[in-house]
C-alpha atoms as an extended CHARMM CRD file, in Angstrom:
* protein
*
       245  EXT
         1         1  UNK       CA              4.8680000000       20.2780000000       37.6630000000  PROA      1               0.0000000000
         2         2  UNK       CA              3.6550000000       18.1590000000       34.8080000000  PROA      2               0.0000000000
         3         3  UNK       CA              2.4280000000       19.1350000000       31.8320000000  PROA      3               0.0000000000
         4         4  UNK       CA             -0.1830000000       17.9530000000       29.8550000000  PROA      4               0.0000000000
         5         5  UNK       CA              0.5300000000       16.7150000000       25.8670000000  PROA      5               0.0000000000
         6         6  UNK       CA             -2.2690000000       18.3410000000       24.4230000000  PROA      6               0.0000000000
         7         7  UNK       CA             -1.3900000000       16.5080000000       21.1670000000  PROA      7               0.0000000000
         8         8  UNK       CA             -2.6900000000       13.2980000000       21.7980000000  PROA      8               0.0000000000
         9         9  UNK       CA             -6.1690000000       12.6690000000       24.3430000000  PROA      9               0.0000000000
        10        10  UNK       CA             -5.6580000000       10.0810000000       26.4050000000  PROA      10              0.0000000000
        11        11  UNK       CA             -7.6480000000        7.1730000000       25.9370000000  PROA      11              0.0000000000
        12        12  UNK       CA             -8.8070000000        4.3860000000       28.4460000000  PROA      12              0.0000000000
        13        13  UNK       CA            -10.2940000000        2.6680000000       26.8990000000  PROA      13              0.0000000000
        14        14  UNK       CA             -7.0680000000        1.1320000000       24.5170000000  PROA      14              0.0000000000
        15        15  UNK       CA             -7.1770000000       -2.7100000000       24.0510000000  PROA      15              0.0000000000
        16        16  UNK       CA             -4.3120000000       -5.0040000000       23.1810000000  PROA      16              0.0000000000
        17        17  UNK       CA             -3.7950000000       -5.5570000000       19.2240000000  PROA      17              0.0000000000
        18        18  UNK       CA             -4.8810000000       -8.9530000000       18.8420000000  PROA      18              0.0000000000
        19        19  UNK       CA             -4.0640000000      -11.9580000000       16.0410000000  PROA      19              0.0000000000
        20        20  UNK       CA             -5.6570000000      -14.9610000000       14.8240000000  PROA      20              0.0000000000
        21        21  UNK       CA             -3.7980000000      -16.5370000000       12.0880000000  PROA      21              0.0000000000
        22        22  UNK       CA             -4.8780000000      -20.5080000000       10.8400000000  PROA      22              0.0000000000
        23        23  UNK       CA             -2.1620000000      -22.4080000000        8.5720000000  PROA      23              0.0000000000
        24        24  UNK       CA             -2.6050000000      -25.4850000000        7.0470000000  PROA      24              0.0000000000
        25        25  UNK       CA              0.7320000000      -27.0100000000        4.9880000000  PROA      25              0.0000000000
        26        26  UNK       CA              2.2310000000      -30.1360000000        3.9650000000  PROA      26              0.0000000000
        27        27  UNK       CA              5.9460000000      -31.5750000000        3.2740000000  PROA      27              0.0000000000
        28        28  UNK       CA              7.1460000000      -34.2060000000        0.9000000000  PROA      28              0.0000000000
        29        29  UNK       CA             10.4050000000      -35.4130000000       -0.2310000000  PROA      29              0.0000000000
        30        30  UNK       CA             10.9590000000      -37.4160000000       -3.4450000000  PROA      30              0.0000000000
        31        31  UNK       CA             14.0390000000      -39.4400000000       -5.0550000000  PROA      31              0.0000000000
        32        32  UNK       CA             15.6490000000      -40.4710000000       -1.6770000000  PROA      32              0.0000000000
        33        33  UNK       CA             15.5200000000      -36.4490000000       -1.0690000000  PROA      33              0.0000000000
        34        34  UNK       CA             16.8870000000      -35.0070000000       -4.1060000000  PROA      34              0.0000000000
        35        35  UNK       CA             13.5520000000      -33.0030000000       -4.8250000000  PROA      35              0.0000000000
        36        36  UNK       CA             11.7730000000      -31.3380000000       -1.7990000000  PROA      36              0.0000000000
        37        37  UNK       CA              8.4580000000      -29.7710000000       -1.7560000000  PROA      37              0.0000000000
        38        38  UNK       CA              7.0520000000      -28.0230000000        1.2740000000  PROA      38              0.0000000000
        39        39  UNK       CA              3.3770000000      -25.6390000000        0.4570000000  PROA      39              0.0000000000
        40        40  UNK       CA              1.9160000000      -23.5880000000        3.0080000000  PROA      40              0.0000000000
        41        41  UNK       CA             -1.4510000000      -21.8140000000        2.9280000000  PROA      41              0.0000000000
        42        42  UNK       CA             -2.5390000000      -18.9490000000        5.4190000000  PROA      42              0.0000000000
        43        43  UNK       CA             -5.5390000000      -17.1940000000        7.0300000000  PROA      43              0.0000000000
        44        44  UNK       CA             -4.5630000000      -13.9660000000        9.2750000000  PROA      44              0.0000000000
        45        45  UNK       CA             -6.8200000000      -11.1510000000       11.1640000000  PROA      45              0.0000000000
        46        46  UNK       CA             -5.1850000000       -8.4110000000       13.0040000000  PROA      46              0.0000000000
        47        47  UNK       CA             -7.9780000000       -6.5330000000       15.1040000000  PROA      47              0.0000000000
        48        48  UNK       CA             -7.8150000000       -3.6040000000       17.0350000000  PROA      48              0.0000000000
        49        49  UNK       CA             -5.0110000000       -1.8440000000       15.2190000000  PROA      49              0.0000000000
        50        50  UNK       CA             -3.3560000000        1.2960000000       16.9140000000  PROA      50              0.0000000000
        51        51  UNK       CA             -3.9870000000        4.6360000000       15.0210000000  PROA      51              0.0000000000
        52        52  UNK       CA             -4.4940000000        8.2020000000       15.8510000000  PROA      52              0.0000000000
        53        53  UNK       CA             -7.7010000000       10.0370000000       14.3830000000  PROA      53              0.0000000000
        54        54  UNK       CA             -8.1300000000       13.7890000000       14.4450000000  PROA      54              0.0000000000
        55        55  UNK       CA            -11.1870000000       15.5330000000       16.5560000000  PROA      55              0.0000000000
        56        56  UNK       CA            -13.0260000000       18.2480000000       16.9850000000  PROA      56              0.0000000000
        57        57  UNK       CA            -10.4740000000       21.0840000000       18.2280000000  PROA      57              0.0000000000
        58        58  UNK       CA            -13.5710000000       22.1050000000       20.6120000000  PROA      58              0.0000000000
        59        59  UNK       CA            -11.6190000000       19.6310000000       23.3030000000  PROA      59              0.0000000000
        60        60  UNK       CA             -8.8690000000       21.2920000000       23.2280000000  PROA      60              0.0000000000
        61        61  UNK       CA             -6.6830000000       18.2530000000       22.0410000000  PROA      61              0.0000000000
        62        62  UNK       CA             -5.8030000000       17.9290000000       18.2760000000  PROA      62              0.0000000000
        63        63  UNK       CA             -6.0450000000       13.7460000000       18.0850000000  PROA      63              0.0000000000
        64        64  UNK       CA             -7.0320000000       10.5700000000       19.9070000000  PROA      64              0.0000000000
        65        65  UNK       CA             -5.1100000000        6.6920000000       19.8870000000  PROA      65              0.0000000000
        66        66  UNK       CA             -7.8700000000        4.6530000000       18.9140000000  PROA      66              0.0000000000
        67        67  UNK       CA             -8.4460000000        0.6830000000       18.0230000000  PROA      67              0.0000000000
        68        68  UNK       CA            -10.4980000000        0.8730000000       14.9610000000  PROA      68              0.0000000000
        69        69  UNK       CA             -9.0400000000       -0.7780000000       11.9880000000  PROA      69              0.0000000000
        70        70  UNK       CA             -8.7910000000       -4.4730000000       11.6450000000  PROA      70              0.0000000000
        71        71  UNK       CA             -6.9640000000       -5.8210000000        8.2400000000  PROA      71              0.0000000000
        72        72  UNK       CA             -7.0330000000       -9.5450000000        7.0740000000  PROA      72              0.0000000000
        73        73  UNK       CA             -4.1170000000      -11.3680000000        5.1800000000  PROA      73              0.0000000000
        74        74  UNK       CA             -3.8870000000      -14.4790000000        3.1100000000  PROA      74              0.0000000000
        75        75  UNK       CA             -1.7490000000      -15.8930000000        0.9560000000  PROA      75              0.0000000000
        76        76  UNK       CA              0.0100000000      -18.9150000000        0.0360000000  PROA      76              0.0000000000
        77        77  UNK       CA              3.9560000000      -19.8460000000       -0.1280000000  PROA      77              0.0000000000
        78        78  UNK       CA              5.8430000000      -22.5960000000       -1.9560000000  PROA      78              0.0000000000
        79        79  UNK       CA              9.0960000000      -23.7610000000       -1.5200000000  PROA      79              0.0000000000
        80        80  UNK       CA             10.9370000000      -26.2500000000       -3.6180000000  PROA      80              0.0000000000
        81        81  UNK       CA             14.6230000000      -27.8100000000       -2.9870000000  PROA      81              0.0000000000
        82        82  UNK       CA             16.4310000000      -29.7370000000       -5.6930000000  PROA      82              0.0000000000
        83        83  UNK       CA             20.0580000000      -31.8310000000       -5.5260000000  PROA      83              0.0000000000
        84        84  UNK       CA             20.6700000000      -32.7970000000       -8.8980000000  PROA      84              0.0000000000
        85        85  UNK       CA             23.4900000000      -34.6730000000       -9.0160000000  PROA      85              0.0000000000
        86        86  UNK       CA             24.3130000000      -38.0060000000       -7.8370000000  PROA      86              0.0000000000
        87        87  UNK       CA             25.3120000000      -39.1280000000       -4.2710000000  PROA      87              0.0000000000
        88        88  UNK       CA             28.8190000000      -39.6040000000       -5.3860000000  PROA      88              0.0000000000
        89        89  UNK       CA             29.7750000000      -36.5770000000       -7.4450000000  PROA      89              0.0000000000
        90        90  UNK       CA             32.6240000000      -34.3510000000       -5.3510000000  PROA      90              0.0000000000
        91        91  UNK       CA             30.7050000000      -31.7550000000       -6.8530000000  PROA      91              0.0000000000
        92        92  UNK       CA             27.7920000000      -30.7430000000       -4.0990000000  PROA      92              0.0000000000
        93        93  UNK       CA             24.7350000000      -28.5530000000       -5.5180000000  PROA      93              0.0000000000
        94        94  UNK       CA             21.7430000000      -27.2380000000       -3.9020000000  PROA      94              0.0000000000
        95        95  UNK       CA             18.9910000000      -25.2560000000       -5.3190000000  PROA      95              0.0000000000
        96        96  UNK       CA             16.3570000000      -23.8540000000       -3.8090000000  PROA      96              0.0000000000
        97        97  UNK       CA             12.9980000000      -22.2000000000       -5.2150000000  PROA      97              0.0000000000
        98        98  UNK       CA             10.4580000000      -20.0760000000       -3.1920000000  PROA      98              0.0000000000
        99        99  UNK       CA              7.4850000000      -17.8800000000       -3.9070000000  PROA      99              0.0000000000
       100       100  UNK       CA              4.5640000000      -16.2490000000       -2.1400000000  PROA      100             0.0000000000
       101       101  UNK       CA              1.1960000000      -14.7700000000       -3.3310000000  PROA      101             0.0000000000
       102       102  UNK       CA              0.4110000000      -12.7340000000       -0.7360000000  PROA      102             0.0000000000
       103       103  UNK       CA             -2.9240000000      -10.1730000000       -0.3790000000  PROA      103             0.0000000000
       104       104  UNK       CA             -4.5510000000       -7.9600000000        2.0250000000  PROA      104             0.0000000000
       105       105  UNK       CA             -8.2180000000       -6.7920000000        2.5470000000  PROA      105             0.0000000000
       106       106  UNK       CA             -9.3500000000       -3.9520000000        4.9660000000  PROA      106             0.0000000000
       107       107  UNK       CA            -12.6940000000       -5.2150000000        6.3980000000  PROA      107             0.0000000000
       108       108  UNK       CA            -12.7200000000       -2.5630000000        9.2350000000  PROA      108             0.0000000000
       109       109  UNK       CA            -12.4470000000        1.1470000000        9.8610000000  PROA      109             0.0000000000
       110       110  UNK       CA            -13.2380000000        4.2810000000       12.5320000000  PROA      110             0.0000000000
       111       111  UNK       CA            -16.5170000000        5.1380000000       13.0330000000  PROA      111             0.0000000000
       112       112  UNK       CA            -17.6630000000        2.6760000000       10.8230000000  PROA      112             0.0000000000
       113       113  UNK       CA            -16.9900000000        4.5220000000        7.4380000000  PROA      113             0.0000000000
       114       114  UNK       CA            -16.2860000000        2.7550000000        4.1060000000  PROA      114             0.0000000000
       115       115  UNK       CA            -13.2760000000        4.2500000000        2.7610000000  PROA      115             0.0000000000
       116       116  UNK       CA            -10.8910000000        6.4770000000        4.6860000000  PROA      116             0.0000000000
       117       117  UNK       CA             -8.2590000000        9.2660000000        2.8260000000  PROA      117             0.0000000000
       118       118  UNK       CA             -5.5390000000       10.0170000000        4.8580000000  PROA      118             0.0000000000
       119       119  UNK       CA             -3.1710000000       12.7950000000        3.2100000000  PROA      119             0.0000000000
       120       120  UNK       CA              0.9330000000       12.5450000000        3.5140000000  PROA      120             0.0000000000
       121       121  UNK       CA              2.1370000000       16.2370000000        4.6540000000  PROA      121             0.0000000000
       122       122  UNK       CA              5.6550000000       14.9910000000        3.7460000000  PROA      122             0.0000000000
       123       123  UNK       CA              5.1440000000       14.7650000000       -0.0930000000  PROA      123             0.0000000000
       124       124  UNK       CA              1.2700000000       16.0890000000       -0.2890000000  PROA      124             0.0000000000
       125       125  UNK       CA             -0.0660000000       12.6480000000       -1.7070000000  PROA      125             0.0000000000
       126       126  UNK       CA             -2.4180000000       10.3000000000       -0.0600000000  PROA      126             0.0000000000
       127       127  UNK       CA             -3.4590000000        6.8280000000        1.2930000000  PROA      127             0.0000000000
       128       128  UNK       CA             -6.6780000000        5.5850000000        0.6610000000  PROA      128             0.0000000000
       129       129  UNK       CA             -8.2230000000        2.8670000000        3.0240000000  PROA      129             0.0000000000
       130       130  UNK       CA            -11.5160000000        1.4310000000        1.9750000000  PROA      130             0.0000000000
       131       131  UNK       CA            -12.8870000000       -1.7700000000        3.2090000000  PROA      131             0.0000000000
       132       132  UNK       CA            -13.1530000000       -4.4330000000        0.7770000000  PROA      132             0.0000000000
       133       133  UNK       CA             -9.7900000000       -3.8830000000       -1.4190000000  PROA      133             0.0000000000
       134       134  UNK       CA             -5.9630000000       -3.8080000000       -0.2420000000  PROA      134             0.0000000000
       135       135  UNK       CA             -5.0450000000       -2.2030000000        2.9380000000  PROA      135             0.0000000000
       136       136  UNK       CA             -2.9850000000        0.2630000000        1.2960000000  PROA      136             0.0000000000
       137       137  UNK       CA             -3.8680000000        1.8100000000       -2.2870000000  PROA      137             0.0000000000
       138       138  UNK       CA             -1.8700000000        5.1450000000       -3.6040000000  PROA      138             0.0000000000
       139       139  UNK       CA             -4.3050000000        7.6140000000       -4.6690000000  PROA      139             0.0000000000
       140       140  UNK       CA             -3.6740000000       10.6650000000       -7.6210000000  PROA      140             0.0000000000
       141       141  UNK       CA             -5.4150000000       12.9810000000       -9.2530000000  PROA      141             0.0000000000
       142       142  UNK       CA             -6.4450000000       11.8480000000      -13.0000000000  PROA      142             0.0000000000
       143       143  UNK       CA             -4.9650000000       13.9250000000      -15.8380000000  PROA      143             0.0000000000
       144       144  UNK       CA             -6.6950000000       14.0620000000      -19.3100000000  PROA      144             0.0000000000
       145       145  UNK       CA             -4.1640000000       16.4240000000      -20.7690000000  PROA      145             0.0000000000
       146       146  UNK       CA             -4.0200000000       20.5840000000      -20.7290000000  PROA      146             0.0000000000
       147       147  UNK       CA             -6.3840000000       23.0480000000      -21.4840000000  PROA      147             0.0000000000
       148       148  UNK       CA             -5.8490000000       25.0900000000      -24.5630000000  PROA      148             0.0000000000
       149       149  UNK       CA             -7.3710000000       28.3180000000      -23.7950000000  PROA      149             0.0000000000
       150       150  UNK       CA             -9.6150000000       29.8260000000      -20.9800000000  PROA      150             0.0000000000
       151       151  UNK       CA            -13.0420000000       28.6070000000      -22.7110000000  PROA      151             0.0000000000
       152       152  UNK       CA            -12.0640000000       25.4230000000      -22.1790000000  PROA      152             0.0000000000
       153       153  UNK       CA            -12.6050000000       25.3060000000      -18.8220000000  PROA      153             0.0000000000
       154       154  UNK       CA            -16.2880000000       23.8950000000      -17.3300000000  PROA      154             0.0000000000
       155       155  UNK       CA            -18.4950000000       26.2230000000      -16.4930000000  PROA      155             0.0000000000
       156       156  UNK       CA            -21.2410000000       25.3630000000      -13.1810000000  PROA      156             0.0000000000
       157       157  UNK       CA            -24.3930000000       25.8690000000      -13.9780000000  PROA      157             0.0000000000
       158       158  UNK       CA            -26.0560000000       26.5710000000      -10.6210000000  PROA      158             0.0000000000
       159       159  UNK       CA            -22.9670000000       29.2970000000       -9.7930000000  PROA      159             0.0000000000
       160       160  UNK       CA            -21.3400000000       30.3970000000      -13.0470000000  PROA      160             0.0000000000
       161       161  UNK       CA            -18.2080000000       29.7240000000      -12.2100000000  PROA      161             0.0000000000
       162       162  UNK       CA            -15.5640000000       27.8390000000      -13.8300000000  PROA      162             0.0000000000
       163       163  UNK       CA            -13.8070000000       25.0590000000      -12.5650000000  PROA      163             0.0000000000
       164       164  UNK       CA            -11.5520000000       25.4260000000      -10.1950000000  PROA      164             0.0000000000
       165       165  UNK       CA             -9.7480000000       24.5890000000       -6.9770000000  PROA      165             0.0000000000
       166       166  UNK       CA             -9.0860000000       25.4670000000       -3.1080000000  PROA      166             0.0000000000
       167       167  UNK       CA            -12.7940000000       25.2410000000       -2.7280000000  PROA      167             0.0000000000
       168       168  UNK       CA            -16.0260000000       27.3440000000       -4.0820000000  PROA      168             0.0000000000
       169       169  UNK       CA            -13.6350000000       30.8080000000       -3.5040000000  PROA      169             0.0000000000
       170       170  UNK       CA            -10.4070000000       29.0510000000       -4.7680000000  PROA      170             0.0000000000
       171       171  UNK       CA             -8.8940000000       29.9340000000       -7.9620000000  PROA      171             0.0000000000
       172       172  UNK       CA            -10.1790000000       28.9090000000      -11.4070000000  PROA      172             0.0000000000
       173       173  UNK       CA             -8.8260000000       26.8960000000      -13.8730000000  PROA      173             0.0000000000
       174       174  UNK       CA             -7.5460000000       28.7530000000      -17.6250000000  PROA      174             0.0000000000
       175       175  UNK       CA             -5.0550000000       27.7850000000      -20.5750000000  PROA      175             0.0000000000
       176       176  UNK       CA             -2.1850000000       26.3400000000      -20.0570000000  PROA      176             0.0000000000
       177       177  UNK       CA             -3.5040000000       24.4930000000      -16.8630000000  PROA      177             0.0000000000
       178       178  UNK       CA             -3.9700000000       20.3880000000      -16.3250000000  PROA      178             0.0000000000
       179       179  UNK       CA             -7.0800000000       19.1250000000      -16.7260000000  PROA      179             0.0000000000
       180       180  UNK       CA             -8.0410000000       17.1510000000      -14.0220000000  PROA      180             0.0000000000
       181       181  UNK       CA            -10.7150000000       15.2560000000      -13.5210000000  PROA      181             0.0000000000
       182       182  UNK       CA            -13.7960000000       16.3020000000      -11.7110000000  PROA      182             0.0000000000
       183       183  UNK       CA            -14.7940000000       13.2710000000      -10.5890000000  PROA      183             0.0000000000
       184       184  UNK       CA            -17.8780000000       14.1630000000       -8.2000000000  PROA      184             0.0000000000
       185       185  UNK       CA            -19.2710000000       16.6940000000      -10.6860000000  PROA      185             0.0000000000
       186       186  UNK       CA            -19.0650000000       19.3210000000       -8.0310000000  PROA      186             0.0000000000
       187       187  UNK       CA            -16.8730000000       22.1420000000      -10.5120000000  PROA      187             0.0000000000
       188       188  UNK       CA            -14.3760000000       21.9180000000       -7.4320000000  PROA      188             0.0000000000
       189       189  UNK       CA            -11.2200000000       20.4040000000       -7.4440000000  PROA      189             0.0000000000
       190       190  UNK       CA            -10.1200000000       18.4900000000       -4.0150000000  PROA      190             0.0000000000
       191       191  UNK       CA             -9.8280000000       15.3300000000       -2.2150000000  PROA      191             0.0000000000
       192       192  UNK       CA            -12.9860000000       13.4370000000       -3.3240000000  PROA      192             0.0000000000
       193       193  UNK       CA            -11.4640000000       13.9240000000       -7.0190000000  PROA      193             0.0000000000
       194       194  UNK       CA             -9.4590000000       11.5060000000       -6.2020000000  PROA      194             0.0000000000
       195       195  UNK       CA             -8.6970000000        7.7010000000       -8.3280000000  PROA      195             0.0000000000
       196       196  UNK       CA             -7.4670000000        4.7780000000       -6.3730000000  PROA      196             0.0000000000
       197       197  UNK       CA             -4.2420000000        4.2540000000       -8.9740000000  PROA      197             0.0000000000
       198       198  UNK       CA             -2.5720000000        0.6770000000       -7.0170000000  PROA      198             0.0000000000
       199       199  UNK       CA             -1.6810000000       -1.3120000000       -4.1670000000  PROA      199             0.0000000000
       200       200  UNK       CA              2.0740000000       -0.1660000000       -2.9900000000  PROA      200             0.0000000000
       201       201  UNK       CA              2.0330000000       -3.8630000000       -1.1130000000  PROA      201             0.0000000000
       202       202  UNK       CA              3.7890000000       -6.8490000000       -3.4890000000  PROA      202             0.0000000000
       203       203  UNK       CA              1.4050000000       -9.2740000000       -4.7250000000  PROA      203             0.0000000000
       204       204  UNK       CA              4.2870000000      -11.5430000000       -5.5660000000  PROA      204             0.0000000000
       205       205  UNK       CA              7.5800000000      -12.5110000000       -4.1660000000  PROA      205             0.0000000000
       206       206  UNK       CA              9.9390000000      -14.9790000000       -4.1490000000  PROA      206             0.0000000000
       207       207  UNK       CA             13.6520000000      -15.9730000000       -4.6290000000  PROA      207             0.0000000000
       208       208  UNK       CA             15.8960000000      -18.4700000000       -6.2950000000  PROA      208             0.0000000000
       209       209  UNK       CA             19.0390000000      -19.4470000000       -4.1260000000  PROA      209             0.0000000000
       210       210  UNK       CA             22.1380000000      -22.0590000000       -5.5500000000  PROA      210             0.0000000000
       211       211  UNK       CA             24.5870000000      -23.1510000000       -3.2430000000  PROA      211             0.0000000000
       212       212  UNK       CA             27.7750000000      -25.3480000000       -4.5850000000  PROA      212             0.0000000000
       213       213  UNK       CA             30.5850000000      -26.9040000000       -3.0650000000  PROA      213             0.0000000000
       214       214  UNK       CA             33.8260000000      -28.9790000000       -3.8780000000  PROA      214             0.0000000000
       215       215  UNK       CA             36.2820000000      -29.5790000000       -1.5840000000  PROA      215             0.0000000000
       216       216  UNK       CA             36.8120000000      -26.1100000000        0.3460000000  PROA      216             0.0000000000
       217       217  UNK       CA             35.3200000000      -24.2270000000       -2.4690000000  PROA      217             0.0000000000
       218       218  UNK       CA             32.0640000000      -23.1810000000       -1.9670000000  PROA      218             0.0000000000
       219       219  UNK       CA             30.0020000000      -20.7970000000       -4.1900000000  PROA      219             0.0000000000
       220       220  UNK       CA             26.3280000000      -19.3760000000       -3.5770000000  PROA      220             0.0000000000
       221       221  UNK       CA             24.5900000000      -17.3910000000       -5.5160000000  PROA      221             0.0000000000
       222       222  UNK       CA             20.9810000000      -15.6610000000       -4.2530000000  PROA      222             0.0000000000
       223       223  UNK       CA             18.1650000000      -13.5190000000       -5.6970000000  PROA      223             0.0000000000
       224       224  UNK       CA             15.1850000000      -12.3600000000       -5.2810000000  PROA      224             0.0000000000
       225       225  UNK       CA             11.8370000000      -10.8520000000       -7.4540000000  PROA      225             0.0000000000
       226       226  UNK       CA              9.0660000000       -8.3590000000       -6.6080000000  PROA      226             0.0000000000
       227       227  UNK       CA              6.1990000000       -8.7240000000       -8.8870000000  PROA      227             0.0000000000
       228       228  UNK       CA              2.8960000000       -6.8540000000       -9.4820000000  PROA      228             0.0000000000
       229       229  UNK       CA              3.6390000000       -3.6980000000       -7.3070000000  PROA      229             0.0000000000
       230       230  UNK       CA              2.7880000000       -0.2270000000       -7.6590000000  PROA      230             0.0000000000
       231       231  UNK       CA              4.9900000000        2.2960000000       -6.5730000000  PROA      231             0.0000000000
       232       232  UNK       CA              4.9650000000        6.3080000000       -6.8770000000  PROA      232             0.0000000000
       233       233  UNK       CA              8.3980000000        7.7390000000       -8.6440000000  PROA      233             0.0000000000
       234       234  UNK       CA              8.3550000000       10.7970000000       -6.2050000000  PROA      234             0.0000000000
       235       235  UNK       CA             12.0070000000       11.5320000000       -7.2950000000  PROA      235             0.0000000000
       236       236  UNK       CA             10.8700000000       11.8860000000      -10.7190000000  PROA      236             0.0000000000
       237       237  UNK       CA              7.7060000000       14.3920000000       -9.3430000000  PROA      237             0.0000000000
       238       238  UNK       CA             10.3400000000       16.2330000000       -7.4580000000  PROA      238             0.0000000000
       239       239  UNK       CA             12.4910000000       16.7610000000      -10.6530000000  PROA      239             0.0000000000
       240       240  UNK       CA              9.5680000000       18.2560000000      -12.8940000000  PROA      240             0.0000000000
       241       241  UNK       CA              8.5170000000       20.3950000000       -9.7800000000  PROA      241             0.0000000000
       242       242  UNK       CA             11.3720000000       22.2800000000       -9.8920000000  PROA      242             0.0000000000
       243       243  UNK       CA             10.0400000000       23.6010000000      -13.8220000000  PROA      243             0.0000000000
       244       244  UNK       CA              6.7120000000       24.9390000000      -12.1260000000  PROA      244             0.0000000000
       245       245  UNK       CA              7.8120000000       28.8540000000      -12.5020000000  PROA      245             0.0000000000
């Protein structure tokens, strides 16, 4: 017998990821090739991108493979090589500069929503995708410090009740609590209290490589940058978790 994965639906109706990328780029050599300078410029779409979605549990299966996301990347590169000394030195030296600017836009999702939250259940944080900015922003809660006693706390209004979280029967807010921001005015603290807080993906990278040699002796030397990245210190989280009781 075979049994059935009731995990994952299956889905017919999968296509094929599919690509269209356009480059345009130029080379040119200067000084009987002692300076090098090659540029590149890029245009890519990725469509139909494989993902699983959860459904309604009413079908018995808890998620389906779908083609629904499509991301496009652009960027340019530059690449410079230098010899700097003469033809006849013994001494042989190479350098090489490179560097990318490289960015990503989300221009489609599932069932054509904007913006689409999907939570981590390995370390309890969250991805947001929403069309229009990178294809991968870190998302956190927004703290505005602690409150210093129970009155503190917002009050609803329509209900009465204070601020609070795990929905309208979850468990208020008092002293010695964070204050976190309620950022749909609801007096409930959950997922659409969220801030989009950076793009994990490098904007910048690069790398400077020297290569040297004189008579069997060779030296290189190579290394490379990261710039304008943001990046969540989860070991740090961890560490101040461990002070919650």
């Amino acid at each position: 017998t075979v049994n059935l994965d009731l995990g994952v639906i299956p889905n017919t109706t999968l296509t094929p990821t599919t690509t269209t990328q356009y480059n345009l780029g130029f080379d040119a050599g200067f000084l009987n090739g002692k300076l090098g300078v090659t540029f590149d410029t890029y245009y890519k779409q990725v469509d139909n991108m494989l993902r699983t979605k959860d459904i309604a549990n009413i079908n018995a299966f808890a998620k389906v493979s779908t083609n629904e996301m499509s991301v496009v990347n652009y960027g340019y590169e530059l690449g410079i090589n230098v010899r700097p000394l003469s033809d006849d030195s013994k001494l042989k030296w190479t350098m090489a500069l490179n560097g990318a600017i490289n960015r990503d836009v989300m221009v489609h999702l599932p069932d054509g929503v904007s913006q689409l939250l999907v939570p981590d259940p390995v370390n309890g944080q969250a991805t947001l995708y929403r069309l229009g900015r990178n294809s991968l922003t870190n998302v956190l809660l927004n703290n505005k410090g602690v409150y210093a006693n129970d009155a503190d706390v917002p009050v609803d209004p329509l209900t009465g009740l204070r601020y609070r979280t795990g929905g309208i029967n979850g468990t208020p807010f008092k002293a010695g609590d964070p204050i976190w921001t309620d950022l749909n005015g609801d007096y409930i603290l959950d997922d659409r209290d969220y801030v989009a807080v950076g793009n994990s993906q490098p904007i910048f990278t690069g790398g400077v490589n020297s290569s040297m040699q004189y008579g069997k002796w060779s030296l290189q030397v190579n290394a490379t940058f990261t710039l304008d990245r943001d990046i969540l210190n989860n070991a740090l989280a961890t560490q101040f978790r461990n002070f919650n009781n």
